[in-house]
mmCIF entry with sequence, helices, sheets and N, C-alpha, C, O atoms, coordinates in Angstrom:
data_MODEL
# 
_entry.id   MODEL 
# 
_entity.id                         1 
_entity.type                       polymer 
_entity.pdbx_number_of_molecules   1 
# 
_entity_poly.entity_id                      1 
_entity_poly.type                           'polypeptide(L)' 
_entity_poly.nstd_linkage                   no 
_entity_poly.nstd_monomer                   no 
_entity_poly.pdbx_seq_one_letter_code       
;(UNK)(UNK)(UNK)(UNK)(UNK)(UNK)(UNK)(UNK)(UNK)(UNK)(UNK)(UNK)(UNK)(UNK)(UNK)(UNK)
(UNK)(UNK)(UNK)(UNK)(UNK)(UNK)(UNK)(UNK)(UNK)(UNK)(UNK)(UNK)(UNK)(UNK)(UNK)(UNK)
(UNK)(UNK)(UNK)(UNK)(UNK)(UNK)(UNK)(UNK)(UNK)(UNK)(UNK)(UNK)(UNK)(UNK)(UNK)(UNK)
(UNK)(UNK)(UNK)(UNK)(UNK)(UNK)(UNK)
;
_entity_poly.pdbx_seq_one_letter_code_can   XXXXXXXXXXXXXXXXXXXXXXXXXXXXXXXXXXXXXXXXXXXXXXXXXXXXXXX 
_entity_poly.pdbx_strand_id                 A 
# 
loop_
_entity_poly_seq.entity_id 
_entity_poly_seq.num 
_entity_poly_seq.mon_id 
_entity_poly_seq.hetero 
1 1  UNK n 
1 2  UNK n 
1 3  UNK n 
1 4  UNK n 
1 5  UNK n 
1 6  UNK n 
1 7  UNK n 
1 8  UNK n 
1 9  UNK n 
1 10 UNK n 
1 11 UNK n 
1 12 UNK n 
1 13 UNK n 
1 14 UNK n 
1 15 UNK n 
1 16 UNK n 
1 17 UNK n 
1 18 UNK n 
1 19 UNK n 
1 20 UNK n 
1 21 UNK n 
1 22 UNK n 
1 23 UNK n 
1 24 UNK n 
1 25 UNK n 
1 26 UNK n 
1 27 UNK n 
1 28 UNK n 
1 29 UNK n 
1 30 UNK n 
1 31 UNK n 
1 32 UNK n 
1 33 UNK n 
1 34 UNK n 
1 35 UNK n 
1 36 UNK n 
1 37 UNK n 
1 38 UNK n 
1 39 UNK n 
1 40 UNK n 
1 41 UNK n 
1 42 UNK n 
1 43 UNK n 
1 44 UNK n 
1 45 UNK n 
1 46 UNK n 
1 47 UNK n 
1 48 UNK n 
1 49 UNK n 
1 50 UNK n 
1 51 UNK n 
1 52 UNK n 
1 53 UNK n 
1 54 UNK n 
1 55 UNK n 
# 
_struct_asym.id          A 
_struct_asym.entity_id   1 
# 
loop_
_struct_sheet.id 
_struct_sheet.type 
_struct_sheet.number_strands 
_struct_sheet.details 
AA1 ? 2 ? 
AA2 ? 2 ? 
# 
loop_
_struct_sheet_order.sheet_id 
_struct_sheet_order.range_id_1 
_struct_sheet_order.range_id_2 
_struct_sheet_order.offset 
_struct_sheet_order.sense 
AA1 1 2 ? anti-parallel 
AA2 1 2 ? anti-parallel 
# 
loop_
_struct_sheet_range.sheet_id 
_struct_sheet_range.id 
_struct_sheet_range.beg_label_comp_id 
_struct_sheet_range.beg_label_asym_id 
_struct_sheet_range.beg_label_seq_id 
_struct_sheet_range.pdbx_beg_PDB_ins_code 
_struct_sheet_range.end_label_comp_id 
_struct_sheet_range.end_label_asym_id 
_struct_sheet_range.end_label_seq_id 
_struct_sheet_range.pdbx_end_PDB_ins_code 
_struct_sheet_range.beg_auth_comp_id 
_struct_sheet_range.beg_auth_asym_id 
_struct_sheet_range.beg_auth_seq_id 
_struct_sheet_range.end_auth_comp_id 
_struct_sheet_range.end_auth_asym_id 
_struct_sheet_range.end_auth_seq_id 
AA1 1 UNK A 10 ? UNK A 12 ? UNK A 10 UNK A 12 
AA1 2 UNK A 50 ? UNK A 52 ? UNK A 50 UNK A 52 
AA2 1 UNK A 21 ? UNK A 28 ? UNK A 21 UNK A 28 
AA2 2 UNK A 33 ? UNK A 41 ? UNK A 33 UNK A 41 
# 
loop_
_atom_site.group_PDB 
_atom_site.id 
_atom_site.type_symbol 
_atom_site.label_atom_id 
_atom_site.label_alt_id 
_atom_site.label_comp_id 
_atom_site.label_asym_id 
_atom_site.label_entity_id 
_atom_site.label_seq_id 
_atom_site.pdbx_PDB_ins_code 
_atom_site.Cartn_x 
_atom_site.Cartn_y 
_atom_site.Cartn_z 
_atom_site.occupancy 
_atom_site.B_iso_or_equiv 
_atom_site.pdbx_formal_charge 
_atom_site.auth_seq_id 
_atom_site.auth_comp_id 
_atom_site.auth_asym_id 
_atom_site.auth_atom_id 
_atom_site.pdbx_PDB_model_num 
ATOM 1   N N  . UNK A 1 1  ? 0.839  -1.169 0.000  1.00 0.00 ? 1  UNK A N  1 
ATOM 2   C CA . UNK A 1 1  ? 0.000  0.000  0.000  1.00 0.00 ? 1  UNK A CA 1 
ATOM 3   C C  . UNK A 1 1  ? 0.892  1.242  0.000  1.00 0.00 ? 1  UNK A C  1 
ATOM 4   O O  . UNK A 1 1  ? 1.754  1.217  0.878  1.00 0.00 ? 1  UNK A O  1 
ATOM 5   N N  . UNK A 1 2  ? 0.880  2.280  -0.756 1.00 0.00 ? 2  UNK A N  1 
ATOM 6   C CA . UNK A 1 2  ? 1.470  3.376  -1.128 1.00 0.00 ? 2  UNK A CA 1 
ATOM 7   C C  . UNK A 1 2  ? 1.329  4.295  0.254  1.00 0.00 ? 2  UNK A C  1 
ATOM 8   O O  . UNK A 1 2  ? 0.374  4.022  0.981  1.00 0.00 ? 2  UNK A O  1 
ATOM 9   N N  . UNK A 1 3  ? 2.173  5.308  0.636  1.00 0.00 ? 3  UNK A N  1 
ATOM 10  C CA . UNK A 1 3  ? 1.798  5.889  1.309  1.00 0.00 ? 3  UNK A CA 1 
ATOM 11  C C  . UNK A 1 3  ? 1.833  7.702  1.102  1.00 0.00 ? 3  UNK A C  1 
ATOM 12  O O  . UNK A 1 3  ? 2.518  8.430  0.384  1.00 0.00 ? 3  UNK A O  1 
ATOM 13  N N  . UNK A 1 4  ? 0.765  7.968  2.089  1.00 0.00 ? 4  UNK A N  1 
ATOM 14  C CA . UNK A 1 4  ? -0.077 8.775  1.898  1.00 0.00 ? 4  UNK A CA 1 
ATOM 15  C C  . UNK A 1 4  ? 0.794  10.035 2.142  1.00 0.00 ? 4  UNK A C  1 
ATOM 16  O O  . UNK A 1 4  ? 1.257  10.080 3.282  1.00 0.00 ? 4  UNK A O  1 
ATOM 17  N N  . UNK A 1 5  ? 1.182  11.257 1.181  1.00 0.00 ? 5  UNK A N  1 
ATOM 18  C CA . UNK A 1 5  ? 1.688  12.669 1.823  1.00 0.00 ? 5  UNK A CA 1 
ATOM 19  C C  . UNK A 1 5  ? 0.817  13.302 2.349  1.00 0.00 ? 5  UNK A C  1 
ATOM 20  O O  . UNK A 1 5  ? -0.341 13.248 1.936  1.00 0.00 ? 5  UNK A O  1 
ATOM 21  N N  . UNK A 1 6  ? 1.227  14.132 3.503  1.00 0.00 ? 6  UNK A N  1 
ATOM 22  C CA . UNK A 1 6  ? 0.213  15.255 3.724  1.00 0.00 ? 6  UNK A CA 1 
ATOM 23  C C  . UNK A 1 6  ? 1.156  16.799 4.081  1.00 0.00 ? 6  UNK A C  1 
ATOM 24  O O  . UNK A 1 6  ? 2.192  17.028 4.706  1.00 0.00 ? 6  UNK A O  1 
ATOM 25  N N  . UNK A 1 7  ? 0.185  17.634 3.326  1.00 0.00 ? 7  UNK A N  1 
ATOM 26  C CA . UNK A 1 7  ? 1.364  18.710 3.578  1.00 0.00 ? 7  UNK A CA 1 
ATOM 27  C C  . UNK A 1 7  ? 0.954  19.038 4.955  1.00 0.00 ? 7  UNK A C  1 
ATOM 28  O O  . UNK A 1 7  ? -0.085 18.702 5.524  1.00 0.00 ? 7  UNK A O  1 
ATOM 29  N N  . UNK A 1 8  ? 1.901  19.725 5.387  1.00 0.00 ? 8  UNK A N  1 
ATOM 30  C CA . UNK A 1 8  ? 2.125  20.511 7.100  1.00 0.00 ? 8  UNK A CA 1 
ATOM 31  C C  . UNK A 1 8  ? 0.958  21.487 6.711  1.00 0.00 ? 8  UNK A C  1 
ATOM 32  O O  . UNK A 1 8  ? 0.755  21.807 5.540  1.00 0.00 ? 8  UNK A O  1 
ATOM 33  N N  . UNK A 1 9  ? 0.289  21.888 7.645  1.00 0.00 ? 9  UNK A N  1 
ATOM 34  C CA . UNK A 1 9  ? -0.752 23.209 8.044  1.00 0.00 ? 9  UNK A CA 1 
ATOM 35  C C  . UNK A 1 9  ? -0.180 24.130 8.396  1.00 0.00 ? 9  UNK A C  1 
ATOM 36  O O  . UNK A 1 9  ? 0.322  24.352 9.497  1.00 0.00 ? 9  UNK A O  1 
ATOM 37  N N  . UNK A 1 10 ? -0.207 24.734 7.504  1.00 0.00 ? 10 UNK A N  1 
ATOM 38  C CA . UNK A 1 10 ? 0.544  26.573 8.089  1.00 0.00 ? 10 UNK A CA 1 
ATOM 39  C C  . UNK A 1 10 ? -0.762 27.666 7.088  1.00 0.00 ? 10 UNK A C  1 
ATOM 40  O O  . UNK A 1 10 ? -1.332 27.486 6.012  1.00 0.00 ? 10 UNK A O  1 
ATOM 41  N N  . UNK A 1 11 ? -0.804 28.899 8.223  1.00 0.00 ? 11 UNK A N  1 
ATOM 42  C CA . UNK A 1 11 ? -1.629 30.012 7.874  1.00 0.00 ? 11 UNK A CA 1 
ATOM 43  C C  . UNK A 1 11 ? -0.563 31.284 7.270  1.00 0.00 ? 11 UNK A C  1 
ATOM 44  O O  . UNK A 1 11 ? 0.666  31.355 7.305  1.00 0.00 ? 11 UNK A O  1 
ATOM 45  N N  . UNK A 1 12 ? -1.321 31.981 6.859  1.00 0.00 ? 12 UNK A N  1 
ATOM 46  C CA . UNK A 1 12 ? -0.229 32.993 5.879  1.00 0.00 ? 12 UNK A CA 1 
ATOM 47  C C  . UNK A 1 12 ? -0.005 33.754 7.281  1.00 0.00 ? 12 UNK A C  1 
ATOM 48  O O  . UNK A 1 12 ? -0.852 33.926 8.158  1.00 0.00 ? 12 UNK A O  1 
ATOM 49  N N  . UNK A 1 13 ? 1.334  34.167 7.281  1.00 0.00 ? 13 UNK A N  1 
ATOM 50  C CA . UNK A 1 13 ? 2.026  35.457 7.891  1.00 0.00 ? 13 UNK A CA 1 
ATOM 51  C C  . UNK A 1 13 ? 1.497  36.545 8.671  1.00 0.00 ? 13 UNK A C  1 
ATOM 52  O O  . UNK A 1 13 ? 1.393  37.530 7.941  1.00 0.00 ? 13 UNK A O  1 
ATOM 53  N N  . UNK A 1 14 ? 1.173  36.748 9.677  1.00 0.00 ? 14 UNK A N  1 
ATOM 54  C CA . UNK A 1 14 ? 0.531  38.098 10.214 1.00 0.00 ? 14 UNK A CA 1 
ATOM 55  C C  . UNK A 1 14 ? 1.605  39.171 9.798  1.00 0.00 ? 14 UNK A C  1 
ATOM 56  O O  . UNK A 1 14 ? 1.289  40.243 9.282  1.00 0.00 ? 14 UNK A O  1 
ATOM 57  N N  . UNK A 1 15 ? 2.963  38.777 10.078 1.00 0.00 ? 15 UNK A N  1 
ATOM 58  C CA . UNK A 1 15 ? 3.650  40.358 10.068 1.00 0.00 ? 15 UNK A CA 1 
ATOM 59  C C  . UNK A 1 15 ? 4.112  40.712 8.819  1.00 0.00 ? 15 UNK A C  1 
ATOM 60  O O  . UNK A 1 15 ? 4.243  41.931 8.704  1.00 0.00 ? 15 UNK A O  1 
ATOM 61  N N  . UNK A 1 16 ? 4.388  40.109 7.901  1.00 0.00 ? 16 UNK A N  1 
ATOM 62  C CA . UNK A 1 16 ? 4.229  40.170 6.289  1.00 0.00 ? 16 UNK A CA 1 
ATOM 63  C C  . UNK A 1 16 ? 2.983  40.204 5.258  1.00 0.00 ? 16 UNK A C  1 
ATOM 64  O O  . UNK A 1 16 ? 2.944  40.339 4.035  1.00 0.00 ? 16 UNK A O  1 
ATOM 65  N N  . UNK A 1 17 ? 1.821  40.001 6.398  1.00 0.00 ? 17 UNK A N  1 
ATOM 66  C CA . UNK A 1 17 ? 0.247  39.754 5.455  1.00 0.00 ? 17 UNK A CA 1 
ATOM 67  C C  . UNK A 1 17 ? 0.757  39.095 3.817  1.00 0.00 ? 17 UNK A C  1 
ATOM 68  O O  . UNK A 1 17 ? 0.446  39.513 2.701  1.00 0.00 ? 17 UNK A O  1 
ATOM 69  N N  . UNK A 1 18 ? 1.702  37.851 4.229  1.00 0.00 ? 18 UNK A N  1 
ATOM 70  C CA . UNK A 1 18 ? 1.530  37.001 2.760  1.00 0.00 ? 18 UNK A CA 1 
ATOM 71  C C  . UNK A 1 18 ? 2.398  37.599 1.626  1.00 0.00 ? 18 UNK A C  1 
ATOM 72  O O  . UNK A 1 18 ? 2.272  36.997 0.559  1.00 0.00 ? 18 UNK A O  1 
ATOM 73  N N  . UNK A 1 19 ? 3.215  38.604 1.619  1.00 0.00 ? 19 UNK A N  1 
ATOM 74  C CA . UNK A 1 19 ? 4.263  39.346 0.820  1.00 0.00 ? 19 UNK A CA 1 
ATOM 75  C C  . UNK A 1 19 ? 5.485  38.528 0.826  1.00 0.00 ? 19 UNK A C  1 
ATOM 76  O O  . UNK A 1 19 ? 5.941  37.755 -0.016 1.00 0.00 ? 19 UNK A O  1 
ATOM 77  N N  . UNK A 1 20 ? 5.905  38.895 2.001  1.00 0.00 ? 20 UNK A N  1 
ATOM 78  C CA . UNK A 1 20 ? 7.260  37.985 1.850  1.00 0.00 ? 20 UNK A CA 1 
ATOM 79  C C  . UNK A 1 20 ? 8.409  38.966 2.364  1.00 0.00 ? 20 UNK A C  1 
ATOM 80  O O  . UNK A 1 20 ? 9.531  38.529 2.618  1.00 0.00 ? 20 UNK A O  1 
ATOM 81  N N  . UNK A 1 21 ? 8.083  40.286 2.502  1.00 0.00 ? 21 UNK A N  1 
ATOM 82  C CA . UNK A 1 21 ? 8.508  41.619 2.670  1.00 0.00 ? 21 UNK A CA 1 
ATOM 83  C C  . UNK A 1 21 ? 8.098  42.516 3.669  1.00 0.00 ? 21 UNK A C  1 
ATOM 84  O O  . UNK A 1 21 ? 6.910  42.817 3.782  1.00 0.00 ? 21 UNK A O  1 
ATOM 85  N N  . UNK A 1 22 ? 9.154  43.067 4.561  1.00 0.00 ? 22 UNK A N  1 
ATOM 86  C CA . UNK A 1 22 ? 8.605  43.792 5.490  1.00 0.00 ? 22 UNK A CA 1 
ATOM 87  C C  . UNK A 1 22 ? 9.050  45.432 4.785  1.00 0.00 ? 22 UNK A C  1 
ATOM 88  O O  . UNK A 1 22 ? 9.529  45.612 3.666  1.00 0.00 ? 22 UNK A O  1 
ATOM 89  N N  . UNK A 1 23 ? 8.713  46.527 5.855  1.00 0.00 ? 23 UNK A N  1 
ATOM 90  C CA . UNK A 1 23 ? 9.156  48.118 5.475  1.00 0.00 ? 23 UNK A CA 1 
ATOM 91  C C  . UNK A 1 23 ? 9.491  48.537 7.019  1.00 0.00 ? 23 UNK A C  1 
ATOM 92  O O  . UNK A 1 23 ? 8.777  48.424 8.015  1.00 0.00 ? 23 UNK A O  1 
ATOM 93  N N  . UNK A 1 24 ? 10.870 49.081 6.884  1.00 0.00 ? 24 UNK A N  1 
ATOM 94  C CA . UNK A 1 24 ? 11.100 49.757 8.049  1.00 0.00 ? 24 UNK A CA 1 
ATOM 95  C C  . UNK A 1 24 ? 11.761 51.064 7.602  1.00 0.00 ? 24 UNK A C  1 
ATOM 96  O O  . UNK A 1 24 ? 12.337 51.292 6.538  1.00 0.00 ? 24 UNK A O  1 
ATOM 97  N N  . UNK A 1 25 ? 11.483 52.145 9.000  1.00 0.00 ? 25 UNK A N  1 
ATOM 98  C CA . UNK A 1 25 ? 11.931 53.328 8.353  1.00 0.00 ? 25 UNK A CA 1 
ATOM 99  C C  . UNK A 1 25 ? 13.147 53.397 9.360  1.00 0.00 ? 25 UNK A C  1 
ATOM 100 O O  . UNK A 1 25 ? 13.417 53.153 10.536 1.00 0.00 ? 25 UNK A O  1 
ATOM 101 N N  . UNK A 1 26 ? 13.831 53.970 7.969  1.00 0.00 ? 26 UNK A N  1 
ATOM 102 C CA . UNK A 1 26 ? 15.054 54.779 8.169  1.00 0.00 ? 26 UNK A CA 1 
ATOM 103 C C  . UNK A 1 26 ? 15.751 56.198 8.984  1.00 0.00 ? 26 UNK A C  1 
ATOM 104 O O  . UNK A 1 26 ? 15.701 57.379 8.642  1.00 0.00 ? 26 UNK A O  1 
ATOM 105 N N  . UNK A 1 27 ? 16.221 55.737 9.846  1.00 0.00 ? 27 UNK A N  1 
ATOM 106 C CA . UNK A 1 27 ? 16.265 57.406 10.335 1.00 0.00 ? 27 UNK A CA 1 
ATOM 107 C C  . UNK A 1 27 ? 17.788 57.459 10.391 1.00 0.00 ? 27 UNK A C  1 
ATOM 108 O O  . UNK A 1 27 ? 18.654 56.585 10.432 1.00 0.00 ? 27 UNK A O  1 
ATOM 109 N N  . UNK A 1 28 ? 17.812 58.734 10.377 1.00 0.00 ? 28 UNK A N  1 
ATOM 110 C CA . UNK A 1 28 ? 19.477 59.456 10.121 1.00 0.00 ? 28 UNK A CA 1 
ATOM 111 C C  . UNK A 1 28 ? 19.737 60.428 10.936 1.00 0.00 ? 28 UNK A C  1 
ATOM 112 O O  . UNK A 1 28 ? 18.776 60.965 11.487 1.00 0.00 ? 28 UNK A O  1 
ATOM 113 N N  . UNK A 1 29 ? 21.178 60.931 11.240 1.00 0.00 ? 29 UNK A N  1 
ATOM 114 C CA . UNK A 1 29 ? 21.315 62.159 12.032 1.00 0.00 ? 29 UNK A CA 1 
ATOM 115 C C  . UNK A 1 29 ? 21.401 61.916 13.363 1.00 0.00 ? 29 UNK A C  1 
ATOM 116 O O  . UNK A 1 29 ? 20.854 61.055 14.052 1.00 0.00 ? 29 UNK A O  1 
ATOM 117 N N  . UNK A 1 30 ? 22.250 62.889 13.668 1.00 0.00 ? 30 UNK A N  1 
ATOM 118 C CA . UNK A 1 30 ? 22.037 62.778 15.570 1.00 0.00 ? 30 UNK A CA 1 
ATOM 119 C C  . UNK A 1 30 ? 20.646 63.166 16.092 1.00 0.00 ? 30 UNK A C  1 
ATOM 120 O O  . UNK A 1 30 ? 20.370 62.860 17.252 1.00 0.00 ? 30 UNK A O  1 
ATOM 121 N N  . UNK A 1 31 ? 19.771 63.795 15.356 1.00 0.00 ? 31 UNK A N  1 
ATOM 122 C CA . UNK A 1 31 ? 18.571 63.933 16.037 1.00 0.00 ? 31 UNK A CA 1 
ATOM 123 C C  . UNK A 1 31 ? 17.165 62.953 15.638 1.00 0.00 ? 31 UNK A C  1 
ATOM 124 O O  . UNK A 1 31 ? 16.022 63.138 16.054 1.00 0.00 ? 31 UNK A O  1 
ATOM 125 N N  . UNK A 1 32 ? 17.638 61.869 14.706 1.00 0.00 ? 32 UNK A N  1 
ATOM 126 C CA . UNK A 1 32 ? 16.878 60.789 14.154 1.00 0.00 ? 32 UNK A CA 1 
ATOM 127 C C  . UNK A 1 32 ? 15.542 60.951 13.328 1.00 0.00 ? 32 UNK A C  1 
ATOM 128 O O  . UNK A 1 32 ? 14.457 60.398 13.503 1.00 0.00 ? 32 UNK A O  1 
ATOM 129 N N  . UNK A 1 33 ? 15.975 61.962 12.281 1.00 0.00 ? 33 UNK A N  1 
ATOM 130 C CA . UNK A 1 33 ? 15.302 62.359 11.480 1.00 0.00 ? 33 UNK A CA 1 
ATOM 131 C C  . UNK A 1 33 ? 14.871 61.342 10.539 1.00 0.00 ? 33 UNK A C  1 
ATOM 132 O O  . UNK A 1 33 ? 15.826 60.710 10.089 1.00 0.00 ? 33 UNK A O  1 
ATOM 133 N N  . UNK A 1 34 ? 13.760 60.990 10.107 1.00 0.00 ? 34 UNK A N  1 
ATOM 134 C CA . UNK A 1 34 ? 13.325 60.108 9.325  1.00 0.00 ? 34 UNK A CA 1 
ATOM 135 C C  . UNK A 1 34 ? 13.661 60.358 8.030  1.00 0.00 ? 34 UNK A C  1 
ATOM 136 O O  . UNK A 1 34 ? 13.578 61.534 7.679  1.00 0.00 ? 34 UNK A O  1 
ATOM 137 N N  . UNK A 1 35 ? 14.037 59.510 7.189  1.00 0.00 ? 35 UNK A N  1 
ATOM 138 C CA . UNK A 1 35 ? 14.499 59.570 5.535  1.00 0.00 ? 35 UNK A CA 1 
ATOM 139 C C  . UNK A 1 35 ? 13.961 59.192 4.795  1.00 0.00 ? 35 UNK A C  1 
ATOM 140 O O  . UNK A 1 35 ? 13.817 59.821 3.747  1.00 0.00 ? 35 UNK A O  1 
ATOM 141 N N  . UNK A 1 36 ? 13.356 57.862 5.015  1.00 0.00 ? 36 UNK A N  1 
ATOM 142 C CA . UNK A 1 36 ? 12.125 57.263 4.156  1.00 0.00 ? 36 UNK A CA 1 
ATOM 143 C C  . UNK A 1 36 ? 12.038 55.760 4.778  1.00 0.00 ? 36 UNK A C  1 
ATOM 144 O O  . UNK A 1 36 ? 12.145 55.648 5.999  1.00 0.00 ? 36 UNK A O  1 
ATOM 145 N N  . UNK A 1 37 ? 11.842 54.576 3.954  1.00 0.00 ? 37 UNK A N  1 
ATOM 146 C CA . UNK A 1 37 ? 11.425 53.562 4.320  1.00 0.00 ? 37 UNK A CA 1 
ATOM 147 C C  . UNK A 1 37 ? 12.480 52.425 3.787  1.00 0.00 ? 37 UNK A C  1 
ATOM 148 O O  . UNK A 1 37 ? 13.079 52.895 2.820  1.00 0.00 ? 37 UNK A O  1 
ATOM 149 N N  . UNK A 1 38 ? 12.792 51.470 3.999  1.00 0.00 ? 38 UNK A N  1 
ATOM 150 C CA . UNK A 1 38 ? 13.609 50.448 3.460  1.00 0.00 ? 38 UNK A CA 1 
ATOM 151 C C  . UNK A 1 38 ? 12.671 48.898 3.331  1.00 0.00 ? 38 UNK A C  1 
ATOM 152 O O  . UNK A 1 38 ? 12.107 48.451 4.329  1.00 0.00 ? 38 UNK A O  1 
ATOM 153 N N  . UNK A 1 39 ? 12.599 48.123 1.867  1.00 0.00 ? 39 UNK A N  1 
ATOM 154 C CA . UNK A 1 39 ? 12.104 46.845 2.271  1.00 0.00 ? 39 UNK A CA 1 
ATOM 155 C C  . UNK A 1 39 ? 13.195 45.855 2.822  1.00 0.00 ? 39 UNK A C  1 
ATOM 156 O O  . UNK A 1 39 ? 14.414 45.988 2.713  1.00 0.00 ? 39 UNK A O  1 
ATOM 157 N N  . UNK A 1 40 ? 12.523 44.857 3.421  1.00 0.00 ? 40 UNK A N  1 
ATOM 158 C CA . UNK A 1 40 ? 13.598 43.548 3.566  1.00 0.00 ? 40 UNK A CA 1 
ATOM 159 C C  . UNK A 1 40 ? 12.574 42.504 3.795  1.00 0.00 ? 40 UNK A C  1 
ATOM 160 O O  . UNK A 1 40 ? 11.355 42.641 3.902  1.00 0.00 ? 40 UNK A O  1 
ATOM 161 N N  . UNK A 1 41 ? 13.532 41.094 3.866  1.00 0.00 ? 41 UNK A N  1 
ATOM 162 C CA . UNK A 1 41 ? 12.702 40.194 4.087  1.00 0.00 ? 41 UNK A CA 1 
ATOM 163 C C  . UNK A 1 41 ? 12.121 40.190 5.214  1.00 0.00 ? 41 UNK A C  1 
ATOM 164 O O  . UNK A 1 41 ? 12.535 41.062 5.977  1.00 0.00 ? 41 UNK A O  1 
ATOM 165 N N  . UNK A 1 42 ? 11.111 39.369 5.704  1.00 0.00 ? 42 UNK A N  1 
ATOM 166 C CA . UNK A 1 42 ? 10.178 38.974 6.829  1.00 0.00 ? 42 UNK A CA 1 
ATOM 167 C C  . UNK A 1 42 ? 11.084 38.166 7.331  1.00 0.00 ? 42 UNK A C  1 
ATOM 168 O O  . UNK A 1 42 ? 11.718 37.387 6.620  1.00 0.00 ? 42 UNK A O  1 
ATOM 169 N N  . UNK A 1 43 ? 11.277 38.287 8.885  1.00 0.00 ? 43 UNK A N  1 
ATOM 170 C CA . UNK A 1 43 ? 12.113 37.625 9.598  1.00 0.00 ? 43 UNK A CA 1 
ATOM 171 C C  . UNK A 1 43 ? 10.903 36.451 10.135 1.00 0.00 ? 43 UNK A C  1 
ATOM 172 O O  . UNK A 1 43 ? 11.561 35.436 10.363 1.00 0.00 ? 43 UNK A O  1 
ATOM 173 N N  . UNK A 1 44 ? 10.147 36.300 10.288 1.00 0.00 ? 44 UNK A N  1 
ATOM 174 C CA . UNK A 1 44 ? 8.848  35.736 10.896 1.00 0.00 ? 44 UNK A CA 1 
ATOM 175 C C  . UNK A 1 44 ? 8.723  34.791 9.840  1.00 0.00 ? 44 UNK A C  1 
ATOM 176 O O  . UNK A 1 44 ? 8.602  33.699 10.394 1.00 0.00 ? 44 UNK A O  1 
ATOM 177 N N  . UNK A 1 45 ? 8.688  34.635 8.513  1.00 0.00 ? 45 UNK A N  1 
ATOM 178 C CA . UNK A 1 45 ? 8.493  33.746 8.126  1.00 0.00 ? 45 UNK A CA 1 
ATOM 179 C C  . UNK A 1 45 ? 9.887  33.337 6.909  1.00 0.00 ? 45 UNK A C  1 
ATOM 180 O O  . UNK A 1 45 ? 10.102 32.257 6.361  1.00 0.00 ? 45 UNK A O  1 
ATOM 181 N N  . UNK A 1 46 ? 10.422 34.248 6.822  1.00 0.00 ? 46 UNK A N  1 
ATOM 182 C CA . UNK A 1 46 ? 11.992 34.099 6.278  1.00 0.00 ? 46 UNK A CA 1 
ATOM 183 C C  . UNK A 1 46 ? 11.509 33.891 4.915  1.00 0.00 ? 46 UNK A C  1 
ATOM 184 O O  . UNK A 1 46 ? 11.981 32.928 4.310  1.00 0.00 ? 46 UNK A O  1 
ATOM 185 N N  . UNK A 1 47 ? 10.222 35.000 4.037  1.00 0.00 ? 47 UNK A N  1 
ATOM 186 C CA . UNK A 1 47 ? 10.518 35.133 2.792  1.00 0.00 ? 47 UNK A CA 1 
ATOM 187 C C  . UNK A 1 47 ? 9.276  33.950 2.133  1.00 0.00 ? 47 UNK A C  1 
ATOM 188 O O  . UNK A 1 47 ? 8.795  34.032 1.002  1.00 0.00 ? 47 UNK A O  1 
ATOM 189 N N  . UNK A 1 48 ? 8.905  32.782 3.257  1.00 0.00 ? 48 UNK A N  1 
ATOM 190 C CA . UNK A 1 48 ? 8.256  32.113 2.826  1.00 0.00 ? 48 UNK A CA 1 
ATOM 191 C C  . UNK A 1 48 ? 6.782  32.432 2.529  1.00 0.00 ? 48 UNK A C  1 
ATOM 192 O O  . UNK A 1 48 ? 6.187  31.754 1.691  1.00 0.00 ? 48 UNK A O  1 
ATOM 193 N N  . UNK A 1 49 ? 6.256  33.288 3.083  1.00 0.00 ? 49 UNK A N  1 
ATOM 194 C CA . UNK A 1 49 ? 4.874  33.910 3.441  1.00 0.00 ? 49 UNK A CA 1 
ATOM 195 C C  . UNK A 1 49 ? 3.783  33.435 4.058  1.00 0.00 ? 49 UNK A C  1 
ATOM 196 O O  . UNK A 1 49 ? 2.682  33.958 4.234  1.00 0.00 ? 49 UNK A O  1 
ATOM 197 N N  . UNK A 1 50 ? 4.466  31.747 4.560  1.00 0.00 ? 50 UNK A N  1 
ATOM 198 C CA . UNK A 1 50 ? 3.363  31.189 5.807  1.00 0.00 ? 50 UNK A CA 1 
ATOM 199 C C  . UNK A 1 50 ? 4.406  31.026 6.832  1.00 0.00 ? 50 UNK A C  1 
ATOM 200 O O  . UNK A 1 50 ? 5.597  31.332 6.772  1.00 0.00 ? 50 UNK A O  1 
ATOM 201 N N  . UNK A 1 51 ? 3.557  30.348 8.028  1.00 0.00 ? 51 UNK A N  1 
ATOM 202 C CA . UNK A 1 51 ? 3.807  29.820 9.189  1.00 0.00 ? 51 UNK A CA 1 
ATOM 203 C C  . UNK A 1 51 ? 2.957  28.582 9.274  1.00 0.00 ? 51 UNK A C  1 
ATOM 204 O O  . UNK A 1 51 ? 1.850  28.317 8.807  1.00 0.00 ? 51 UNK A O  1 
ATOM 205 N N  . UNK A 1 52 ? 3.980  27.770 10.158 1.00 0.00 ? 52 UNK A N  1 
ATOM 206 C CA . UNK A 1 52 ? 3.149  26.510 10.614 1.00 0.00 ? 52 UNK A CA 1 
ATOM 207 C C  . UNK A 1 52 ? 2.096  26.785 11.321 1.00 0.00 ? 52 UNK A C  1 
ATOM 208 O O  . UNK A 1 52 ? 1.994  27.852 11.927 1.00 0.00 ? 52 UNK A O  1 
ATOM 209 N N  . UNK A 1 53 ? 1.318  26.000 11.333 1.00 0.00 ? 53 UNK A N  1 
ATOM 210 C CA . UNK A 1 53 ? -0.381 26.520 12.073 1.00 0.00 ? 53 UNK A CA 1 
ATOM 211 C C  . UNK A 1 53 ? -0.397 25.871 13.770 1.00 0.00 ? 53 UNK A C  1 
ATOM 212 O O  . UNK A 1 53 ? 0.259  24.884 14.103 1.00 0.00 ? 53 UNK A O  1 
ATOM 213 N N  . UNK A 1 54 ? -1.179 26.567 14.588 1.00 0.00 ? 54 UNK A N  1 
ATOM 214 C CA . UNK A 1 54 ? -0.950 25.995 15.884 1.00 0.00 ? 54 UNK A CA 1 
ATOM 215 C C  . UNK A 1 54 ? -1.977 25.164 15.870 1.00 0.00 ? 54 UNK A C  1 
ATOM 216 O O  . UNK A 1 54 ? -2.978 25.584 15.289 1.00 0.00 ? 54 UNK A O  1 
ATOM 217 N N  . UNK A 1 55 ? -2.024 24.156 16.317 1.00 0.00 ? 55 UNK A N  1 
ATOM 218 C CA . UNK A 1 55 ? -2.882 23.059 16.896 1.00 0.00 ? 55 UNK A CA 1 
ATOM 219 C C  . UNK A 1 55 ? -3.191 22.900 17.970 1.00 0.00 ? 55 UNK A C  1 
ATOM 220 O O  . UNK A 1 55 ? -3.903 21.942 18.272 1.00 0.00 ? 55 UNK A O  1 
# 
């Protein structure tokens, strides 16, 4: 008898909402003036855009 895959249960990303990409802003200067925004990856799901699901 063959056996059966099942994929893992994971829900999409709260802190990426499913992108894959976060935005943080940039600040500069000794008085921490804002400059604009920078993307990077999602540390929370490392780019993948889910998480394993809790049970």
């Amino acid at each position: 008898m063959a056996r059966k895959t099942t994929k893992p249960k994971t829900k999409p990303c709260p802190t990426c909402r499913g992108t894959g990409e976060v935005s943080r802003t940039v600040r500069v200067g000794r008085k921490q003036r804002v400059a604009g925004a920078q993307t990077g990856i999602c540390l929370g799901c490392l780019g993948a855009c889910e998480i394993p699901a809790d049970d």
